[in-house]
C-alpha positions in Angstrom: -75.3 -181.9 9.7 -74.7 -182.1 13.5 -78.1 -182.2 15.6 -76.5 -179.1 17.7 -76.1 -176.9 14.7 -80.3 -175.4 14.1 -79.6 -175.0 17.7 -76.6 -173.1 18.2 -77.5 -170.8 14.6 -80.7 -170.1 16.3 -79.5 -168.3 19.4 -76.9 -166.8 17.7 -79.0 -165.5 14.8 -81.7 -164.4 17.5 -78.6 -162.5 19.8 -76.8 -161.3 17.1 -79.6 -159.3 16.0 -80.3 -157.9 19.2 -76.9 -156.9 19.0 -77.2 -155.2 15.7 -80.7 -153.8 16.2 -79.8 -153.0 20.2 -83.6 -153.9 20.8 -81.8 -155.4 23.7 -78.9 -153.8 25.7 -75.9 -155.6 23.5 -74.1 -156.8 27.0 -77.5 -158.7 27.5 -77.9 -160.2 24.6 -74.4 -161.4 24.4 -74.4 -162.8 27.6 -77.6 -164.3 27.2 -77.2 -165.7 24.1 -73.7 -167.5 25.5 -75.6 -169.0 28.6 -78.1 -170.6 26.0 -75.8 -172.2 24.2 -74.8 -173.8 27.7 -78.5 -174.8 29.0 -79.5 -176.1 25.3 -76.1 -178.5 25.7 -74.3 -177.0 22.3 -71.3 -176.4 24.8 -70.5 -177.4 28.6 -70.3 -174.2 31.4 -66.6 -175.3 31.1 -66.4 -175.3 27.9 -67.8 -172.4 27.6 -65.7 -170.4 29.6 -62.7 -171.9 28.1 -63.6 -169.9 24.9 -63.1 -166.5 26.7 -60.5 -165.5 25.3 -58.6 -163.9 29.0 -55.5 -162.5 27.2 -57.7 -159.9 25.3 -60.3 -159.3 28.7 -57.3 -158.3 30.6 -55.5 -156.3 27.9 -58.5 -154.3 28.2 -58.9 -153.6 31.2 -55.4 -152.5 31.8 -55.2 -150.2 29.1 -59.2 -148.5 30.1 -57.3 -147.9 33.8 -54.2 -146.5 32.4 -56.6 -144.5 30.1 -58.6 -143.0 32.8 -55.9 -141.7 34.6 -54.4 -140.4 32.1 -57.4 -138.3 31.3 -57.9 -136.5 34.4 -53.4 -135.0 33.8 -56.0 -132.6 31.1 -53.4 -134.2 28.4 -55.9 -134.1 25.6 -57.3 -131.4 26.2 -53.8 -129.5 26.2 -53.0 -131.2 23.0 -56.5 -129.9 21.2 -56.0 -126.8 22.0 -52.1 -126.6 21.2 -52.5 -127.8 17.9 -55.9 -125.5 17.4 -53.4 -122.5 17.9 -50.5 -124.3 15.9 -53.0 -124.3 12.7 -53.2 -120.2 13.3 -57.2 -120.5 14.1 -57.7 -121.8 10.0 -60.6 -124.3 10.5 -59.3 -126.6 7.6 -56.2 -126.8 9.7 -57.5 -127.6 12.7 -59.6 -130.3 11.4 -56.7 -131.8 10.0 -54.4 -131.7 12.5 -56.6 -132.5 15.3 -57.9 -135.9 13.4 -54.2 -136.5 12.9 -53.4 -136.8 17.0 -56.8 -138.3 17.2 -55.4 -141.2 14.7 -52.1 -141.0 16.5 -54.1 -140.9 20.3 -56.5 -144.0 19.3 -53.2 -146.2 18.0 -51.8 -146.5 21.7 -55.3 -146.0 23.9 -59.4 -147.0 23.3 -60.7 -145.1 20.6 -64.0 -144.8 22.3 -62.3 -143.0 25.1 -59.9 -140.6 22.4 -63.1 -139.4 20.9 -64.7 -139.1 24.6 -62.5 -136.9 25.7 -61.7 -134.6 22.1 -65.0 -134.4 20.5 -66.4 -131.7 23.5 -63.7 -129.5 22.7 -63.9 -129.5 19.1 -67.5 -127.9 20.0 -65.4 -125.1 21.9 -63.1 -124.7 18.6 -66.2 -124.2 16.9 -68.4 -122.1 19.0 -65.5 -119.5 18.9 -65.0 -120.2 15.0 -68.7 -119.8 14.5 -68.8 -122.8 12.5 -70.4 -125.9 12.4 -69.3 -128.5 14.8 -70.6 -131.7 12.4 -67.4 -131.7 9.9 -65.0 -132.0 13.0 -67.5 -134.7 15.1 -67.3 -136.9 12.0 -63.7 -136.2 11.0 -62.4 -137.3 14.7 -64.9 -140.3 14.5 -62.9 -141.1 11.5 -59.4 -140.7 12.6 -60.4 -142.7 15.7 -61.2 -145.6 13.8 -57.8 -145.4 11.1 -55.6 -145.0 13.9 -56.6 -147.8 15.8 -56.1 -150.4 13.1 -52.1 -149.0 13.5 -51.6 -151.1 16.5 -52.5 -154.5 19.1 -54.1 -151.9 21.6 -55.6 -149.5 18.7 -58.9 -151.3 18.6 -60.6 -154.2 19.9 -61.0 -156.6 16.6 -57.2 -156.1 17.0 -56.5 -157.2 20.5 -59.1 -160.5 20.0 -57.2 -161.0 16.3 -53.5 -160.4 18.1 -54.0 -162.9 20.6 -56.0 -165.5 18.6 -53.2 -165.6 15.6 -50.3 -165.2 18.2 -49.3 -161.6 16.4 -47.4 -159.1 18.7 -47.2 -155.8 18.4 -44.8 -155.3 16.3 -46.3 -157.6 14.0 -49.0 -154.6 13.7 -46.4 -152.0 13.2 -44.6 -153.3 10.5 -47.7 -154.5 8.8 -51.0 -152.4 9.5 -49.2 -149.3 10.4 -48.0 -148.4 7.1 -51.2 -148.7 5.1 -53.1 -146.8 7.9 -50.1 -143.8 7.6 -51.4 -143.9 3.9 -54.9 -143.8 4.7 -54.4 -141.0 7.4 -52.6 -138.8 4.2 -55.7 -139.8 2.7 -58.1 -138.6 5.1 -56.7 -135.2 5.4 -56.9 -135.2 1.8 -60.4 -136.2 2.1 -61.5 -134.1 5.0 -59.8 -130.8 2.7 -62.0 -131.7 -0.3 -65.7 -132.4 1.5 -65.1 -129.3 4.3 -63.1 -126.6 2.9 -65.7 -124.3 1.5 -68.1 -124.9 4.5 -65.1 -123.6 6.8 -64.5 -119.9 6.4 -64.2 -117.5 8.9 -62.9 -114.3 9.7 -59.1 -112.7 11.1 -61.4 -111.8 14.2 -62.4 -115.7 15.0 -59.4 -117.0 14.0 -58.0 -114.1 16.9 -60.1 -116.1 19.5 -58.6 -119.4 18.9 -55.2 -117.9 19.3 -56.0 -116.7 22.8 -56.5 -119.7 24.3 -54.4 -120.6 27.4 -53.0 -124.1 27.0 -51.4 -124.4 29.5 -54.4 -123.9 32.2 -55.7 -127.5 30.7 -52.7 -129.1 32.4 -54.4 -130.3 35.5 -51.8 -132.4 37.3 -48.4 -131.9 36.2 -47.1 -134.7 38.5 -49.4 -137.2 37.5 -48.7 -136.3 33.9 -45.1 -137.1 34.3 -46.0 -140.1 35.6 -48.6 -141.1 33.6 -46.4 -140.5 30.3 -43.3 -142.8 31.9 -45.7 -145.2 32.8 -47.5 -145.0 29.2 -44.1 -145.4 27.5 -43.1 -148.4 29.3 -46.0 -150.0 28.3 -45.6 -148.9 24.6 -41.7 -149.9 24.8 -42.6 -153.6 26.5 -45.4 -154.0 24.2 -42.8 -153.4 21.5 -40.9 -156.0 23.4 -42.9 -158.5 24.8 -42.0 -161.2 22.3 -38.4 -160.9 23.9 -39.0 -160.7 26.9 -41.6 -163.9 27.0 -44.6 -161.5 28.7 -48.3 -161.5 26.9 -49.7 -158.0 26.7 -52.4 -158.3 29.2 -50.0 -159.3 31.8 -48.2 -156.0 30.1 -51.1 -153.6 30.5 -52.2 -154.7 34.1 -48.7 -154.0 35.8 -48.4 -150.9 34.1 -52.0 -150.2 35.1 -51.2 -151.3 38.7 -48.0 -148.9 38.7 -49.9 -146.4 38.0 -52.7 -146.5 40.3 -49.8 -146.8 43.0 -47.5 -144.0 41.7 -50.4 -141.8 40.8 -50.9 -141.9 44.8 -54.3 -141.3 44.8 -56.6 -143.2 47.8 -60.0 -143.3 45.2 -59.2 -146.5 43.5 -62.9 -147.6 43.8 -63.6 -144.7 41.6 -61.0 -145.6 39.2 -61.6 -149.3 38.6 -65.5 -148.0 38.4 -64.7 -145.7 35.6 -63.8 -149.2 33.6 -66.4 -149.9 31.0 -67.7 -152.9 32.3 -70.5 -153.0 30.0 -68.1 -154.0 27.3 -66.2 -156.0 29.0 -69.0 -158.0 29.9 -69.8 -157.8 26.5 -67.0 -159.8 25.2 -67.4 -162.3 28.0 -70.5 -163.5 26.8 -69.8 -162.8 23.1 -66.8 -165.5 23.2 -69.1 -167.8 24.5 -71.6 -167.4 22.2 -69.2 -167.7 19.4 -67.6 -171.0 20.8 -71.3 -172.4 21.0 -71.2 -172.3 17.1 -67.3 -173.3 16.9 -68.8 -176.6 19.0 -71.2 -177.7 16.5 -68.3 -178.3 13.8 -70.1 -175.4 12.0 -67.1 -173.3 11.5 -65.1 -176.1 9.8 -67.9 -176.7 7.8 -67.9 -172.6 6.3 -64.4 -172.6 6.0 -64.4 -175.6 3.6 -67.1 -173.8 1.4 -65.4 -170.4 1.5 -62.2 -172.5 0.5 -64.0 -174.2 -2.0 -65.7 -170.8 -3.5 -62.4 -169.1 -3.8 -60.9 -172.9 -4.8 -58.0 -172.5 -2.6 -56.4 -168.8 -3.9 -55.1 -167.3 -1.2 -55.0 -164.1 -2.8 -58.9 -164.7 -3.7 -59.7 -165.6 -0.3 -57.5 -162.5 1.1 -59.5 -160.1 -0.9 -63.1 -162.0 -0.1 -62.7 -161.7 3.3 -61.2 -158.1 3.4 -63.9 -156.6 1.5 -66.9 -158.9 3.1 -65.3 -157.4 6.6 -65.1 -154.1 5.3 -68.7 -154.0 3.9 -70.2 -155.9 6.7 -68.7 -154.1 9.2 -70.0 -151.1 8.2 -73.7 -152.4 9.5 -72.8 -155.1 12.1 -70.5 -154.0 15.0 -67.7 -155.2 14.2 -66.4 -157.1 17.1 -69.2 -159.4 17.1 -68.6 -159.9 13.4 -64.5 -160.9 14.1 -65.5 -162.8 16.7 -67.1 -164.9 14.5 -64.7 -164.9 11.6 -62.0 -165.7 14.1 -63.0 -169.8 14.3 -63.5 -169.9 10.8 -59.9 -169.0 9.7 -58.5 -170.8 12.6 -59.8 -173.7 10.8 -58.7 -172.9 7.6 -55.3 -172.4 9.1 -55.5 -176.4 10.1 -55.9 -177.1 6.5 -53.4 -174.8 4.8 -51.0 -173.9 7.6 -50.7 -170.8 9.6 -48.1 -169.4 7.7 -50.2 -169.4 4.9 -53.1 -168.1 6.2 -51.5 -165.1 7.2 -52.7 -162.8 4.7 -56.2 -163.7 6.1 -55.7 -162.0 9.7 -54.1 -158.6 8.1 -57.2 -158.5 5.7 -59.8 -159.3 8.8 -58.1 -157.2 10.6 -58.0 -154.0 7.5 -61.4 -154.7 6.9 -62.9 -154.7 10.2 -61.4 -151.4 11.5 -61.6 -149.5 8.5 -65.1 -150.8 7.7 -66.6 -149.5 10.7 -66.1 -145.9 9.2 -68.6 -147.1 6.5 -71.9 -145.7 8.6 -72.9 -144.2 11.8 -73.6 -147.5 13.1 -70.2 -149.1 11.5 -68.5 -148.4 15.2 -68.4 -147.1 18.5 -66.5 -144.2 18.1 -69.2 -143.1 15.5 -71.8 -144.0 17.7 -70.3 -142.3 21.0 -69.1 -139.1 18.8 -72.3 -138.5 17.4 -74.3 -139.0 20.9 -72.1 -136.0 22.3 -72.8 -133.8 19.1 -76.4 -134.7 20.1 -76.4 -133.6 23.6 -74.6 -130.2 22.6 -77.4 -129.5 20.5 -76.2 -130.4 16.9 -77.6 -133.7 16.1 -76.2 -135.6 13.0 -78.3 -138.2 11.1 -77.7 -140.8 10.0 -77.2 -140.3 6.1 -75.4 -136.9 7.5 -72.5 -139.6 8.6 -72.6 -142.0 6.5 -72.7 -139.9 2.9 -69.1 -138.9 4.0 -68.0 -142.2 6.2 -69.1 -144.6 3.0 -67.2 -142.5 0.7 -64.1 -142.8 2.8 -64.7 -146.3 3.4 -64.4 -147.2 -0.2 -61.6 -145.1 -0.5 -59.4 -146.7 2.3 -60.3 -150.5 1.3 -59.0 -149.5 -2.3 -55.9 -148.5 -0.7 -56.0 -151.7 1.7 -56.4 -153.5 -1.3 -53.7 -152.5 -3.4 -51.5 -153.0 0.0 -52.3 -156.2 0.6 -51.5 -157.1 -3.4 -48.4 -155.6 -3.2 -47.2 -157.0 0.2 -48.6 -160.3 0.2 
């Protein structure tokens, strides 16, 4: 065993559960946690900062500028309410259909920010239904999370994967996208069976749903129009990038920088503040803290004994790591958790090959994402859903969420499972 390694498990341990507990602010601890592994000597400051990986930073931050300008057209909010009125005031319907954009929404833009922006007006829907609010808070949380594991932008795990294994968009597409268009059938399916009876109302509420006025959400036509050519662009050279020789991040930032140009506006401080710096900062000191441990020789070290535990099946190994990601991500956050699953596949790529090892990134990838749905503290999106139900007066608990999120979770990895047999 390498003198570093009691070290470099020590800090981690110690940050990655003040990550998990959030005893400590997450960004913090992260942050923390990477400078220790540079004053104990498990890595150099260069070193260190040679682990951040600057292809996913970037990505983010384009896409969270694109997003935020986006929002303020009144887009989403048109689209809620169109599709509340589309569904004829039928709460079923509306769940359904409004966790199907959501799913749709989250593929191309943060999740976080999709349920940010359409969980307050599920409580409007609601208020005028005269029905609960929870079934649509955890529905959306849901959809949030299955539609980002569609595409390279969807979620986070997916950006830091994309750009570790070299897979491009369209790798995503053709492979993640067609299991999560199951597991969206699946969810509406779902969401019919645990809400139905619990969403009955009369002709007369259904009657103030379909006065709505859509079109008064529509805040900025102009910007809207631009902010759709710019957003298809970016979609369309995403799709493309491998062609035309560009990474994604450099993708995202011209499209954000367009934008913030085209959209004319003089507030740019306000903007680029809007940008969630907390998380960004977050995975700045979260790669470093990961690359203490991938230092120490550690991560070669797991990847032999998973190898040897599984002796070499790559089928065996591809379900082992989808369902530990599934199951563990539904208690760690899940970024932390790929972050640190990222190394060790890399290094069973050196021993197998990387075509091999393929099936490996699509499973951490499945697993990840969908396990975050497995309880209120699985994701984000749960987290940030739930905290606006709270504030609107209609707190959910924990075992509220997760009796319905675990049961879903178990459902989709099934699926995921029987999808990765079949295409791998």
């Amino acid at each position: 065993m390498y003198p570093a390694i009691p070290i470099a498990l020590a800090i981690f341990a110690v940050a990655m559960i003040a990550i998990t507990t959030e005893k400590v602010n997450k960004t913090s601890a992260a942050i923390l946690g990477g400078m220790l592994m540079v004053i104990f000597g498990i890595e150099s400051q260069s070193k260190a900062f040679s682990y951040i990986d600057w292809n996913v930073i970037f990505l983010l931050i384009g896409m969270m500028i694109i997003t935020n300008i986006t929002k303020r057209t009144g887009l989403f909010q048109y689209i809620a309410i169109r599709l509340a009125k589309l569904a004829r005031g039928e709460p079923v319907a509306i769940i359904i259909m409004l966790s199907v954009a959501t799913a749709v929404i989250s593929a191309l833009l943060d999740n976080v920010t999709t349920v940010l922006i359409l969980v307050p007006i599920t409580f409007l829907i609601a208020v005028e239904l005269n029905v609960a609010p929870t079934p649509f808070v955890i529905a959306l949380a849901l959809a949030s999370n299955v539609g980002g594991t569609a595409t390279l932008i969807g979620d986070p795990p997916n950006i830091m994967i994309g750009s570790a294994a070299g897979l491009g968009f369209v790798d995503f597409l053709t492979t993640t996208a067609p299991i999560v268009a199951i597991d969206i059938v699946a969810l509406c399916g779902f969401i019919f069976v645990a809400f139905r009876k619990s969403l009955v109302v009369s002709n007369e509420r259904k009657a103030r749903i379909m006065a709505f006025d859509d079109t008064k959400a529509i805040e900025d036509k102009p910007l809207l129009v631009k902010s759709l050519i710019v957003l298809g662009s970016v979609t369309a050279a995403f799709v493309l990038h491998s062609s035309l020789g560009i990474e994604p991040a450099t993708i995202a930032l011209s499209g954000a920088a367009v934008l913030l140009i085209a959209s004319g506006t003089h507030d740019v401080e306000t903007i680029l503040g809007e940008i969630e710096w907390t998380t960004i900062m977050f995975f700045l000191g979260l790669f470093m803290l990961v690359g203490g441990l991938v230092e120490t020789g550690l991560m070669t070290q797991v990847s032999s004994s998973l190898l040897g535990a599984t002796t070499g099946h790559m089928t065996a190994t591809t379900m082992l790591v989808l369902w530990a990601s599934g199951t563990l991500s539904g208690f760690l956050d899940n970024i932390p958790f790929v972050a640190t699953m990222i190394p060790l596949i890399q290094d069973m790529g050196a021993t197998l090959g990387a075509r091999t090892i393929e099936p490996l990134w699509w499973a951490l990838s499945l697993g990840a994402c969908l396990g975050g749905n497995g309880t209120l503290i699985g994701a984000s999106a749960n987290v940030v859903s739930v905290g606006i139900s709270r504030k609107n007066g209609n707190p959910i608990s924990f075992w509220d969420f997760t009796k319905y999120g675990a049961v879903y979770t178990l459902l989709s990895l099934v699926l995921s499972s029987l999808y990765m047999l079949i295409r791998f």
